[in-house]
C-alpha positions in Angstrom: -29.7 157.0 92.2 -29.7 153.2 93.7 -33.2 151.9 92.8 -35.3 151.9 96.7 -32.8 154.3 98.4 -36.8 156.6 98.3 -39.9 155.4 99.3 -42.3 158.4 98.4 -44.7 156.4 101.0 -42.5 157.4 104.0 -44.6 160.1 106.5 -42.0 161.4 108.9 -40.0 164.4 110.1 -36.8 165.3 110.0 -34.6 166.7 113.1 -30.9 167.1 113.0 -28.9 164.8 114.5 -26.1 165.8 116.6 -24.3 163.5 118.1 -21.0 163.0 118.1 -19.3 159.5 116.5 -18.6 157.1 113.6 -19.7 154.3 110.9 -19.2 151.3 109.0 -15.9 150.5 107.5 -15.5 150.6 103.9 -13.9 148.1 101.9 -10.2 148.2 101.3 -9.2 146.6 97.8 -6.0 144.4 97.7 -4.9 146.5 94.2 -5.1 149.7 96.9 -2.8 148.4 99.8 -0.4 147.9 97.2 0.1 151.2 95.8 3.7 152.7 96.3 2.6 156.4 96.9 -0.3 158.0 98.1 -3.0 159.3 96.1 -5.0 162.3 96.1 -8.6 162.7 97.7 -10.6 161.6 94.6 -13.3 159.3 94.4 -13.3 155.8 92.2 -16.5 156.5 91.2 -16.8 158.2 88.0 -20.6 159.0 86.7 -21.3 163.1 85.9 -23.1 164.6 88.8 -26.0 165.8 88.7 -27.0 169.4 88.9 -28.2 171.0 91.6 -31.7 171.9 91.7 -32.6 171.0 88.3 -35.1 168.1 89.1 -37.7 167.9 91.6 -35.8 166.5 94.6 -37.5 163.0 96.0 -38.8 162.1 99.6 -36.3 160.5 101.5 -37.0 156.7 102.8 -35.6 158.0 105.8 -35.8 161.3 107.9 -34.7 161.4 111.5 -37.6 162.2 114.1 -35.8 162.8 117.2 -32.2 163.1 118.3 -30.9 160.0 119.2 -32.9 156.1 119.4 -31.1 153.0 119.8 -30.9 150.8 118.4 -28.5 153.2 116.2 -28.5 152.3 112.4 -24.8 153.3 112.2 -22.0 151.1 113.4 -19.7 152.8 116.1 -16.4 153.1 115.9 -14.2 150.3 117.0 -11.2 151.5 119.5 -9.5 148.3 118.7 -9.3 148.2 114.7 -6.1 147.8 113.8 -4.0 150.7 112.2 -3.5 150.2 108.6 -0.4 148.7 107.3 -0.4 151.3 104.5 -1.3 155.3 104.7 -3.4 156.0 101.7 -5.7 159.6 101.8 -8.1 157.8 98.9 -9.2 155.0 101.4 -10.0 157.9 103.7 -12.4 159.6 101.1 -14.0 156.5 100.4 -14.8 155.9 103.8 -16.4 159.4 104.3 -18.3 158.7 100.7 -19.9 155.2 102.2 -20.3 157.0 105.4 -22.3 159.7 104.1 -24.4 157.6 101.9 -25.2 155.2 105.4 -25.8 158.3 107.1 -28.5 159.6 104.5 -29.7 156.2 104.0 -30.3 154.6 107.0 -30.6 158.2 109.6 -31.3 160.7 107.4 -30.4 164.2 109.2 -27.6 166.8 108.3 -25.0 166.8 110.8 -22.3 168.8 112.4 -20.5 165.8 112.6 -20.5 164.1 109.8 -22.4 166.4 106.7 -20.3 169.6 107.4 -16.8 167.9 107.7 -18.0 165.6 104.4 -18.6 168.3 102.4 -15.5 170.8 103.4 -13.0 168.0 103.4 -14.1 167.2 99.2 -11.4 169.2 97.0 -13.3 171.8 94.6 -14.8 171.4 92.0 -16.4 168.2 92.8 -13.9 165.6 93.1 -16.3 163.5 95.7 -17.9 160.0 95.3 -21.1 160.9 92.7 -23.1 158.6 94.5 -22.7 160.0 98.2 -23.1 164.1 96.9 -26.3 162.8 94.4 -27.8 161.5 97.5 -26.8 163.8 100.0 -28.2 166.7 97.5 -31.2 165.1 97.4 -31.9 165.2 100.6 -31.3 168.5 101.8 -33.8 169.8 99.1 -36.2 167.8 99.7 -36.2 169.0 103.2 -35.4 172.9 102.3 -38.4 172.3 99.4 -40.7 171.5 102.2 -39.9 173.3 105.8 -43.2 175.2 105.6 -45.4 172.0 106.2 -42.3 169.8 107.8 -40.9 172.3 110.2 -37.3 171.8 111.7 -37.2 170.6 114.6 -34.5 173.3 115.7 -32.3 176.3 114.4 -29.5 174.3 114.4 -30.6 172.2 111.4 -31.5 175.1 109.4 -27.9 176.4 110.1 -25.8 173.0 109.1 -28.6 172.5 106.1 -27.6 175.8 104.8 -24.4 176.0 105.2 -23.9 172.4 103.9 -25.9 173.4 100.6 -24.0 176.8 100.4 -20.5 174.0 100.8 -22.0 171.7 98.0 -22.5 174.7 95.8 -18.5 175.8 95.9 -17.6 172.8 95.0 -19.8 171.5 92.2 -21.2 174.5 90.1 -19.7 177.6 91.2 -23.0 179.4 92.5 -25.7 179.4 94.9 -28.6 177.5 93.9 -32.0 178.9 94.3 -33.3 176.4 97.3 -29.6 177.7 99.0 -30.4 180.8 99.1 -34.0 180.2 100.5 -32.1 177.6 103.7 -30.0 180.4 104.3 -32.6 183.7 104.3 -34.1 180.9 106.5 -31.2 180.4 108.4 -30.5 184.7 109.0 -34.2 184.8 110.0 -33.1 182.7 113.1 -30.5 184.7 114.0 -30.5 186.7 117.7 -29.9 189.7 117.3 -26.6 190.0 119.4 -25.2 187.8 116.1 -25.6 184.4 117.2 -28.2 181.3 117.0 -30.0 179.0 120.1 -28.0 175.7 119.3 -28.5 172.4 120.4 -26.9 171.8 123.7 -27.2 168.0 124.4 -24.2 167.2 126.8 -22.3 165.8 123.6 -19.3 168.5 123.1 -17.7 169.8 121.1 -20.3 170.1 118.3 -23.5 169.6 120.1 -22.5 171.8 123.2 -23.5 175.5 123.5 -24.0 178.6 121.3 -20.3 179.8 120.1 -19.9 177.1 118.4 -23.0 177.4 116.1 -22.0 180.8 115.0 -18.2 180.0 114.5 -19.4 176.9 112.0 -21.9 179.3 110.3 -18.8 181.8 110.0 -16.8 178.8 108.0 -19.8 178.0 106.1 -20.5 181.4 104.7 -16.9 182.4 104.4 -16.7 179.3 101.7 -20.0 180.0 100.0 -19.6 180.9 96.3 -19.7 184.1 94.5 -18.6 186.3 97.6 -21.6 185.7 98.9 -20.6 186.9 102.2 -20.0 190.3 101.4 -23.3 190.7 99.7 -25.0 193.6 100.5 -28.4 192.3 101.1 -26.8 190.8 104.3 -24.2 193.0 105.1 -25.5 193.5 109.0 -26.6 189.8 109.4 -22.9 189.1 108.7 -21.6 192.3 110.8 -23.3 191.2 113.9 -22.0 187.2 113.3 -18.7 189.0 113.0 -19.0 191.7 116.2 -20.3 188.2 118.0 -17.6 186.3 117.6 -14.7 188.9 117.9 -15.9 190.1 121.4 -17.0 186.8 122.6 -14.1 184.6 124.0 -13.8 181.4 122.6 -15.2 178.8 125.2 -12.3 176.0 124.4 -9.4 176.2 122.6 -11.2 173.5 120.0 -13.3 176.8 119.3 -10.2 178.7 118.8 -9.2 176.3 116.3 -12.4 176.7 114.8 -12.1 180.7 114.9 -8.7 180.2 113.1 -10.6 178.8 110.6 -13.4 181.5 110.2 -10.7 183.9 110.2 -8.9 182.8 107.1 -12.3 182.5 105.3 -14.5 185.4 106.4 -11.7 187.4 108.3 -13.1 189.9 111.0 -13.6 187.5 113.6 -9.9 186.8 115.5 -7.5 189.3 115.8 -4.0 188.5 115.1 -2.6 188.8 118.9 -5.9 186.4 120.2 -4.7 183.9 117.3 -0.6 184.0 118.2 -1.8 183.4 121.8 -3.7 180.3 120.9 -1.3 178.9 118.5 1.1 178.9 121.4 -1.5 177.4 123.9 -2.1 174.7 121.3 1.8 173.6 121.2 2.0 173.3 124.9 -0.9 170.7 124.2 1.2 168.5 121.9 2.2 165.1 122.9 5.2 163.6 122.1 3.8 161.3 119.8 3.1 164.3 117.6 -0.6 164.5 118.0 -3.0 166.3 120.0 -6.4 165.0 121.8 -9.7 166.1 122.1 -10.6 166.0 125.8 -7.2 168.1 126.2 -9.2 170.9 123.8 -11.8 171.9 126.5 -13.2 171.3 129.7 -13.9 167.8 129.2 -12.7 164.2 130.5 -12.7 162.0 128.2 -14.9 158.5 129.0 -11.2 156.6 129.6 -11.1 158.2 132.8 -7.5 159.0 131.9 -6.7 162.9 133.2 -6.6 165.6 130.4 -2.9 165.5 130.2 -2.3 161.8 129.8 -5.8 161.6 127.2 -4.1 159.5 124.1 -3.5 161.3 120.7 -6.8 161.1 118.6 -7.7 161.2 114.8 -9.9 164.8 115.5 -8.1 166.7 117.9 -4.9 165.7 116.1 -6.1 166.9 112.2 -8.4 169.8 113.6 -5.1 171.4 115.3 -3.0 170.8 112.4 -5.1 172.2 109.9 -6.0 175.0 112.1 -2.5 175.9 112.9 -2.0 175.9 108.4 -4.9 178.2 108.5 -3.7 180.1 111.1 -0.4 180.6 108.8 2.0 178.0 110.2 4.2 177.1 106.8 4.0 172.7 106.4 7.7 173.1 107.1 7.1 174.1 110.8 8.3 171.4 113.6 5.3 171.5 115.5 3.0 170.5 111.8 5.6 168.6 110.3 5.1 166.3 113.6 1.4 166.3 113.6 1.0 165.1 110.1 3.6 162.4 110.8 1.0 161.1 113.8 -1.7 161.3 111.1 0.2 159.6 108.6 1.2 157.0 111.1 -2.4 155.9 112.7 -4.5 155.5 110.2 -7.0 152.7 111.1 -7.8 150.0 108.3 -11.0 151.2 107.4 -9.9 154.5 106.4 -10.9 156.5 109.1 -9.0 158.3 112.0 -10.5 156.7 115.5 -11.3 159.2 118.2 -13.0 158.8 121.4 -16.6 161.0 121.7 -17.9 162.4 124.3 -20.8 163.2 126.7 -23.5 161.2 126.3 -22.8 159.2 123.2 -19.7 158.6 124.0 -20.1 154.4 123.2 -20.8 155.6 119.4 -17.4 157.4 118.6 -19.2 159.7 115.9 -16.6 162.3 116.2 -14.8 159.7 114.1 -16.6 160.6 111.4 -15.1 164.7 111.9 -11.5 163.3 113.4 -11.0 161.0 109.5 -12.3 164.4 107.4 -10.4 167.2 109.6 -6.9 164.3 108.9 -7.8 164.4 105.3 -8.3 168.3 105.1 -5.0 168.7 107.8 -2.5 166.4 104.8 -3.6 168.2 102.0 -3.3 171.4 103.2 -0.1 170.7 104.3 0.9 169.4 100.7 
């Protein structure tokens, strides 16, 4: 842990922040835009990790009172950095480890935008930057330690913090830690009983944008929990009545659909097979020539451009979302329509690492969804390895 990351001083309250954007560019090294092939997503960083739960987790310095303030602690993305000269999937990881280590630093919330992706874009068995999952794993149970006195400010943050841990869990020791299990019991207290959760609804889609889309994340979330946690029978109906939810309920956007695609090949249940051959062919007609896909095209939304759906440029998120929906939707790598995508992906790269693409609604200026668009590229190549 970096000596002064936590200030057991601080007095605040925590609120999940979900807006939609980016952060600061990580260094490149010379040695790295030198290499001759690209490696895989592993961090430089090399100290053991610690275990989860086994020490009394800190107070944050930092925990996020409201959802947005300016100004924001986090650098936007740039539309104008440069593409990098060189495609390399490690510089990607690294700027998603210095991302989330900014992010729990200097905001400190869990995200749908930036915690979520982090986590499910690491390869198992904990191949992420030490420093970033130490830090990040601090957090969250520091904050799950302590909802009884320091409430959360809405479901939603119970529902990423759970899901997140549940994530973390997979990937480092296998099984749910205790303070897991208590965010999500937590988490299936809040559930409505026609399967779903009140989410956030802030005018900043596609994340922070209305109800289906908190119940197809917590879908993906549980579906890659450890230890088939999902079929356990002590929540057998919680998880019938997510499923019934989402396989009568029409997805709102086809960047929901993409999403269900998703929930489908971890928890199964939720899309049947002619609903997802109907929306992989939707999702071709949306393919630009370039090879990639955009977000605005996804749903009902312009983006801030003012460009019409159809002439919206290729982006970093709707580009790697699409391809790595369409992989778990059964497409083989081989298939034109992939093979094209990841060509786009391999192609615009910015310098820092990260994927650039546009946000929307109201923080549009802050280009969060960056931080989503560089881990869905990341997840998109290597499952298309």
């Amino acid at each position: 842990m970096i000596p002064g990351l936590f200030n057991p001083a601080m007095k605040t309250r925590i609120a999940v922040l979900l807006i939609v954007g980016t952060s600061m560019p990580a260094a490149v090294s010379a040695q790295e835009s030198a290499e001759k092939k690209p490696p895989v997503v592993v961090s430089v960083e090399t100290p053991k990790a610690k275990v989860p739960g086994k020490v009394e987790p800190k107070k944050p310095r930092k925990i996020a009172r409201r959802g947005c303030y300016y100004p924001f602690p986090i650098q936007a993305n740039n539309p104008k950095e440069p593409t990098a000269s060189k495609f390399s999937l490690s510089r990607g990881a690294r700027y998603l480890d210095g991302l989330t280590r900014q992010w729990t630093k200097k905001v400190g919330c869990v995200s749908c935008h930036a915690t979520f992706p982090y986590l499910t874009s690491l390869p198992d068995k904990n191949n992420g930057s030490r420093l970033a999952l130490d830090e990040l794993r601090e957090f969250v149970e520091y904050r799950v330690a302590n909802w009884k006195t320091d409430k959360p400010l809405w479901d939603a943050e119970v529902a990423i913090t759970a899901t997140s841990m549940a994530i973390h869990d997979s990937k480092t020791t296998g099984k749910l830690q205790p303070l897991t299990r208590k965010a999500l019991e937590r988490m299936w207290s809040l559930q409505r009983q026609d399967g779903a959760w009140n989410w956030l609804k802030g005018n900043t889609p596609p994340f922070e944008h209305d109800d289906y889309y908190g119940a197809v994340m917590v879908a993906v979330g549980i579906g890659l929990a450890p230890e088939n946690y999902a079929a356990d029978v002590r929540i057998r109906d919680k998880v019938t009545k997510l499923r019934q939810y989402l396989a009568r309920t029409p997805p709102t956007s086809l960047h929901h659909a993409a999403w269900l695609m998703w929930a489908e090949a971890e928890l199964g249940g939720v899309m049947p097979r002619e609903m997802r051959d109907q929306k992989v062919k939707q999702l071709a007609k949306l393919q630009k020539p370039d090879g990639g896909w955009s977000l605005p095209s996804l749903g009902p939304w312009k983006g801030h451009d003012g460009l019409p759906i159809d002439q919206a440029p290729s982006d970093g998120y709707g580009t790697g979302l699409v391809v790595f929906a369409l992989r778990q939707a059964g497409l083989p790598s081989s298939h034109g329509m992939v093979r094209k995508g990841v060509q786009w992906l391999q192609a615009n790269q910015r310098e820092s690492g990260s994927w650039y693409t546009g946000s929307l609604g109201n923080h549009y200026h802050l280009n969060f969804i960056s931080h989503s668009g560089t881990a869905f590229a990341l997840m998109a190549l290597k499952a298309c390895e």
